[in-house]
C-alpha positions in Angstrom: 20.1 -8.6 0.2 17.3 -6.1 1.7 13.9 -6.6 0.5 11.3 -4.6 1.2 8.0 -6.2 1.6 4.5 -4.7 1.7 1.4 -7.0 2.2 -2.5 -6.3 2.7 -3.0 -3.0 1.4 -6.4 -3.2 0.7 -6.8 0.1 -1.3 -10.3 1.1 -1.9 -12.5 2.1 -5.4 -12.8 5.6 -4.1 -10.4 7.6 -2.4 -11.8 8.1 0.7 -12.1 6.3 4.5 -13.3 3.1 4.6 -15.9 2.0 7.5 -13.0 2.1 10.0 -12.1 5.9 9.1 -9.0 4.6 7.3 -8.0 6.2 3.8 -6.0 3.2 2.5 -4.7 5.0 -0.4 -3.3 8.0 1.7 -2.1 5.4 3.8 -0.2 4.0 1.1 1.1 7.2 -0.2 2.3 8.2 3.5 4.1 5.2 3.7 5.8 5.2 0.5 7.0 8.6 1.1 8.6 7.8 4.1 10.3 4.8 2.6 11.7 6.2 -0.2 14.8 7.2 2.3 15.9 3.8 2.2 18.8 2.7 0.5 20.1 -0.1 -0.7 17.0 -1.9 -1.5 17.1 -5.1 -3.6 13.7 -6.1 -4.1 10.2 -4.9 -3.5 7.8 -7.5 -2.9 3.6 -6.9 -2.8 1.6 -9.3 -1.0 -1.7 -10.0 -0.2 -5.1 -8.4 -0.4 -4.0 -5.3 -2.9 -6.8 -3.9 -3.9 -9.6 -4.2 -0.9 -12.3 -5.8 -3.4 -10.8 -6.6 -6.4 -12.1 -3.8 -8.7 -10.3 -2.8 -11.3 -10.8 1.3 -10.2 -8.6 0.3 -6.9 
């Protein structure tokens, strides 16, 4: 079985840098791009701190 597991993505309300210069949300999107190569993958599983302060806009 091949699971693959994303934790602490702490997307943001708005779509833009947070205080660190990061754009969670393109950093998401980049990474999901890339692993939609894989193959073969049982299970996705989300973890942690999804949204980076709970609201319901992230």
């Amino acid at each position: 079985m091949r699971i693959l597991h994303l934790s602490d993505t702490h997307v943001e309300k708005t779509d833009a840098p947070n205080k660190y210069g990061v754009n969670a949300t393109d950093s998401l999107r980049l990474m999901l791009a890339e692993l939609r190569h894989l193959r073969a993958v049982d299970a996705i599983v989300v973890t942690g701190g999804i949204a980076d302060d709970g609201a319901v806009e992230a």
